[in-house]
C-alpha positions in Angstrom: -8.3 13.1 1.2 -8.9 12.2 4.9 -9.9 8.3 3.8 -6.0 8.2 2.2 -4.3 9.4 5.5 -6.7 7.0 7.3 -5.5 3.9 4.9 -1.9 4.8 6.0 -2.4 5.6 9.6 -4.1 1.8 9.4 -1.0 0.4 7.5 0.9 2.2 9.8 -0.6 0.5 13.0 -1.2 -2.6 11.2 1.7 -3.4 8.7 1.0 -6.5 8.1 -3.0 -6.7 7.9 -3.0 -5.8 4.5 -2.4 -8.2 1.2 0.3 -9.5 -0.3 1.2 -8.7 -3.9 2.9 -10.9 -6.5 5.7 -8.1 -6.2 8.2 -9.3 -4.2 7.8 -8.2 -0.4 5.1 -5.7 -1.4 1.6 -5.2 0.7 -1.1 -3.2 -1.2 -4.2 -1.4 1.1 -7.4 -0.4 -1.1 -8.4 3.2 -0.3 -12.0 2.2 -0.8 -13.7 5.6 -0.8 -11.4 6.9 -3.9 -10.5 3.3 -5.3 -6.8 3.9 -4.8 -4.0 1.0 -3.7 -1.3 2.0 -1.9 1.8 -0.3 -2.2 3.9 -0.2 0.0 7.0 -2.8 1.9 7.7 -2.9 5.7 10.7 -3.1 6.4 11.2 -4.7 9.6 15.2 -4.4 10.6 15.1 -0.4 10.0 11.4 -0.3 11.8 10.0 1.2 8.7 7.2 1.1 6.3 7.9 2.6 2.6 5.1 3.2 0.2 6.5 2.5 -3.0 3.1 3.2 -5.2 -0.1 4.8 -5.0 -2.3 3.7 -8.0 -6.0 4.0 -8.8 -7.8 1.1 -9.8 -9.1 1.7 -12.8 -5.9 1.4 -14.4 -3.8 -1.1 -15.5 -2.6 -3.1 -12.4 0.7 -2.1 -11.2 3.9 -4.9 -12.0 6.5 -3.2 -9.5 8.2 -1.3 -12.6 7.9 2.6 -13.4 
């Protein structure tokens, strides 16, 4: 559990150090130590960062609808 507040402390400091998705304006951060991605937009006029999806990778890569 600590590596998954870790991964969003780190998207937190660093919004933009993490990869872009094909979904419009979404970032995705690999939680390495449990395989999860956590997807998630910044936005930048409000000052904040949403995470929209958290998604192990084993499954079926998410498309931005669910």
């Amino acid at each position: 559990m600590t590596a998954i507040y870790a991964t969003i402390e780190f998207i937190r400091r660093n919004p933009h150090a993490a990869e872009r998705t094909t979904i419009s304006d979404v970032n995705a951060k690999i939680v390495k130590k449990y395989r999860f991605k956590v997807f998630y937009r910044v936005l930048e006029k409000e000052g904040i960062i949403e995470i929209v999806h958290v998604r192990h990778t084993s499954h079926t890569p998410w498309t931005g609808v669910e």
